[in-house]
C-alpha positions in Angstrom: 9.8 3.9 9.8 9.7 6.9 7.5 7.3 6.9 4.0 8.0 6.2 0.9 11.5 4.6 1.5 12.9 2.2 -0.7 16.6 0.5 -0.4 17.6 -1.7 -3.1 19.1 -4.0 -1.1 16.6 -4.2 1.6 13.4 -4.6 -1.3 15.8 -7.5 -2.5 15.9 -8.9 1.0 11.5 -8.4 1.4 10.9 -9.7 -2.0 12.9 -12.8 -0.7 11.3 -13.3 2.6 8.2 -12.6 0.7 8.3 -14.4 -2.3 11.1 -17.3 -1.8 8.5 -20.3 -1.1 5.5 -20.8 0.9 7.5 -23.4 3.7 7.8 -20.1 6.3 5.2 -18.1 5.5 2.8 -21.1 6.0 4.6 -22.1 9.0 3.9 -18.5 10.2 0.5 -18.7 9.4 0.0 -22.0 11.1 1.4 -20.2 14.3 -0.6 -17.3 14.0 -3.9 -19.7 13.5 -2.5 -21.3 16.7 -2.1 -18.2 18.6 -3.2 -16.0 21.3 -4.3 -12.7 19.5 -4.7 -9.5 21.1 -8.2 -8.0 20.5 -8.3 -4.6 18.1 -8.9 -0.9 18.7 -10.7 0.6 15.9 -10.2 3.8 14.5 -10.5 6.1 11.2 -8.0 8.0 9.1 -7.5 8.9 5.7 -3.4 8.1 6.3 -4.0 3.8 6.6 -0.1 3.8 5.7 2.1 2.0 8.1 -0.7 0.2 10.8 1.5 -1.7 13.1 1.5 -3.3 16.4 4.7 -1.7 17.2 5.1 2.0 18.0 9.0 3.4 18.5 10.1 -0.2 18.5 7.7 -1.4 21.3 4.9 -3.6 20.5 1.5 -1.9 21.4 -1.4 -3.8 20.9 -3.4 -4.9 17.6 -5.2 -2.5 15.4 -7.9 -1.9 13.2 -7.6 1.5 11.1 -10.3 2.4 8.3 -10.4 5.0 6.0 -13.2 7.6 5.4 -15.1 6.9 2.3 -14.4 8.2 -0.7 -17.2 8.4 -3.4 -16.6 8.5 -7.7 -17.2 12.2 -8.8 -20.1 10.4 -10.5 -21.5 9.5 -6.9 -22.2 6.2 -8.2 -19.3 4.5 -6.5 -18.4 4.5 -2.6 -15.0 2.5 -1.2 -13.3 2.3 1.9 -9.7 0.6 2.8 -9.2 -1.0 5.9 -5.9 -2.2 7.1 -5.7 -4.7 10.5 -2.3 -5.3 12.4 -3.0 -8.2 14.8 -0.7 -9.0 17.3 -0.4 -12.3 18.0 1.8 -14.6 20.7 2.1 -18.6 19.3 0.3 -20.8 22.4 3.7 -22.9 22.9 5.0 -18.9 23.6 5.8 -17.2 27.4 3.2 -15.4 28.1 5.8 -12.0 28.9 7.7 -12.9 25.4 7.0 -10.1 22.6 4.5 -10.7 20.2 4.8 -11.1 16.1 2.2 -8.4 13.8 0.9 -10.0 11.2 -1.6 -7.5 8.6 -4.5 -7.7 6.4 -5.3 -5.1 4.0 -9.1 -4.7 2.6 -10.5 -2.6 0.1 -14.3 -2.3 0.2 -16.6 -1.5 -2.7 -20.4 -0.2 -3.2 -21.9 0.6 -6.5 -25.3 1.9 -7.9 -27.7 0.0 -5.8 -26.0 -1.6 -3.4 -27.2 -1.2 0.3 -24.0 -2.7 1.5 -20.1 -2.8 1.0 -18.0 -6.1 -0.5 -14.2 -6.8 -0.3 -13.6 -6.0 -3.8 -9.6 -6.8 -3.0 -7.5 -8.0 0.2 -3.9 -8.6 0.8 -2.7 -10.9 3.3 0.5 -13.7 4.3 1.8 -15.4 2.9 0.5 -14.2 -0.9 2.5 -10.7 0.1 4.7 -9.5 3.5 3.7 -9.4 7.0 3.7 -6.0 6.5 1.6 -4.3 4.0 -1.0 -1.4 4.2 -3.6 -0.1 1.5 -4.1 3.5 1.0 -7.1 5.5 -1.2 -5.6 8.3 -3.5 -8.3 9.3 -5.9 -11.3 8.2 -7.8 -10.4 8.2 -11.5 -12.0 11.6 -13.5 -14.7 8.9 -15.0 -15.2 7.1 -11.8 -14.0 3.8 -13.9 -11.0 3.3 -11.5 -9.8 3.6 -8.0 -5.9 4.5 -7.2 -4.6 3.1 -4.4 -0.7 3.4 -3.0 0.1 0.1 -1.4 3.4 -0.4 0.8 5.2 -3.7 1.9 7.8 -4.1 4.7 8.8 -6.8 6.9 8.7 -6.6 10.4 11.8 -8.5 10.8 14.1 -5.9 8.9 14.5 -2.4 7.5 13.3 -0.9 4.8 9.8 -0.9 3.0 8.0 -0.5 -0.6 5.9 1.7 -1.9 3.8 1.3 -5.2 0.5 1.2 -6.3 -2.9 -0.8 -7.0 -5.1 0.0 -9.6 -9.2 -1.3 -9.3 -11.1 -0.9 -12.6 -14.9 -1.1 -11.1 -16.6 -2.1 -14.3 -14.5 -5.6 -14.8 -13.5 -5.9 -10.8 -9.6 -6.8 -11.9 -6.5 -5.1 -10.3 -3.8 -3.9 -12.3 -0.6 -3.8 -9.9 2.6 -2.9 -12.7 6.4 -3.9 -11.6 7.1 -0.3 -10.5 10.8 -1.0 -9.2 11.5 -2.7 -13.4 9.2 0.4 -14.8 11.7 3.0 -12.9 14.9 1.8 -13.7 14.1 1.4 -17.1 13.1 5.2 -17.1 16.3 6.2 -14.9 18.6 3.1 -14.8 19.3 -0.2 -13.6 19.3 -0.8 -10.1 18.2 2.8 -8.9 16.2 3.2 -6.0 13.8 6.2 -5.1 11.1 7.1 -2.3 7.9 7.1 -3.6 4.1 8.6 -3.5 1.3 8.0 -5.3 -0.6 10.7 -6.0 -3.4 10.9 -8.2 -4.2 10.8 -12.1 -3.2 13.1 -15.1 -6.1 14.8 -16.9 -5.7 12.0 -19.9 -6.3 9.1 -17.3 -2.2 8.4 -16.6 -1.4 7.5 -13.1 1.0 10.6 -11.4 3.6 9.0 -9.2 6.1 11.4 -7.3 10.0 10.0 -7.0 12.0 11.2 -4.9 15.7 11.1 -4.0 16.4 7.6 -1.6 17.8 9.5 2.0 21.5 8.7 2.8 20.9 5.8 5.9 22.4 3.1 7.3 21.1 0.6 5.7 20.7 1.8 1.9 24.4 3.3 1.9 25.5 3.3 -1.3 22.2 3.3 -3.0 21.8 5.1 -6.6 19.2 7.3 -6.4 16.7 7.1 -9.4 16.5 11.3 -9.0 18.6 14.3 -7.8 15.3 15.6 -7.3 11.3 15.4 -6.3 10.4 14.1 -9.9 6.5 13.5 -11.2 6.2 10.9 -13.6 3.2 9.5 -15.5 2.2 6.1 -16.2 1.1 5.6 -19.3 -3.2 4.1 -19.2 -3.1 3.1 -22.8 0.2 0.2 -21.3 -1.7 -0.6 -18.5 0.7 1.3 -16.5 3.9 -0.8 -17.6 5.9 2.5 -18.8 6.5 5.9 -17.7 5.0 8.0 -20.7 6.5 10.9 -19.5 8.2 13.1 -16.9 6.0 15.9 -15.5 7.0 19.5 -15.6 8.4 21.0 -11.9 5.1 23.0 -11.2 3.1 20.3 -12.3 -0.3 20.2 -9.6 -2.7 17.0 -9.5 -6.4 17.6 -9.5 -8.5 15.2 -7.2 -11.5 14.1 -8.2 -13.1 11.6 -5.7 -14.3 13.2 -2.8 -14.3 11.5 1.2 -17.5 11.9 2.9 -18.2 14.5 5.4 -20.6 12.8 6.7 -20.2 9.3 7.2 -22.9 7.1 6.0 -23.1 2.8 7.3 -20.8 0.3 5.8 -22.8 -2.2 6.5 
């Protein structure tokens, strides 16, 4: 699976497997509550994009990937994201059949004080797809917000989505805009791009990087949003609901959040 891919038609067919009705996704859920799981490996990366329990196609095991953590440049704030891919085999299942993936994403959260971290935010079946990861980006430049890229896919078909998730500390809620409806009103209707989030503007906007969709079998025929790697800004003061404008080519994001060297307990 290569990042940052979206295909109209195949985000059309994930929204619907995600979003069509509860009937599967519970029955999915009641299976994997019913299930033999395969216990974890842990490990840590700042890439938590794309944790599955499939590698080339073959299923591998379950996993557990955390990210450093990444403190506010007012060191006041400290949060990690976790993603888990469990692979599960339903009891009434041959023990030699292949087993489904099924993954959690966490974000965890520490503030002035605290001696330990909280799930601030998690994502999970059958409120999104099977497959869905959380990546940090950066701390906002007043250490008010947290940017997060988050990506959806379903392991029963091609294609994935990338956009973003937006934690504002101070009130605890999550700002997640429509960013497929936001793009093709900047670009036009029914376009399709590859996507990155990558940071924040100097006035607070949120700096996402389109690029052209790649010419593959299963987006053939796809309109590409750009002919080129494009940096647009989200615009803060619409809670990200428009692009308020498209960056210049030599553009360069500033990070301001900072992962630990040293990494301290998440207890």
């Amino acid at each position: 699976m290569e990042p940052y891919r979206v295909a109209l038609s195949c985000l059309s067919l994930l929204l619907f497997v995600t979003f069509e009705g509860s009937s599967g996704k519970v029955h999915g859920m009641q299976q994997a509550a019913a299930a033999t799981r395969l216990k974890p490996s842990r490990s840590t990366s700042k890439d938590t994009k794309f944790v599955s329990c499939f590698g080339k196609g073959q299923p591998t095991g379950s996993y557990i990937v955390q990210s450093p953590i990444m403190t506010s440049p007012d060191g006041l704030h400290r949060a990690y994201v976790e993603v888990e891919a469990v692979a599960f085999r339903p009891k009434d299942e041959p023990s030699d059949s292949e087993p489904s993936c099924e993954n959690t994403s966490r974000l965890f959260l520490a503030g002035p004080g605290d001696s330990e971290f909280k799930v601030a935010y998690s994502q999970s079946p059958p409120d999104i797809s099977d497959g869905n990861s959380l990546k940090l980006v950066d701390w906002s430049a007043d250490g008010t917000n947290l940017l997060i890229e988050r990506t959806i896919w379903n392991y029963e078909s091609e294609g994935d989505f990338t956009d973003l998730v937006l934690f504002a500390v101070n009130s605890g809620t999550i700002t997640a805009p429509n960013l497929l409806k936001i793009l093709e009103a900047r670009f036009g209707k029914d376009c399709s791009s590859e996507n990155a989030v990558i940071g924040f503007a100097p006035e607070g906007n949120v700096v996402i990087l389109v690029a052209p969709v790649k010419d593959t079998y299963y987006n053939e025929g796809a309109t590409s949003c750009v002919k080129k790697n494009t940096a647009v800004a989200l615009d803060a003061k619409r809670a990200l609901q428009a692009v308020a404008q498209v960056l210049p080519a030599d553009f360069k994001i500033r990070h301001y959040g900072q992962f630990l060297e040293r990494q301290a307990s998440r207890k």
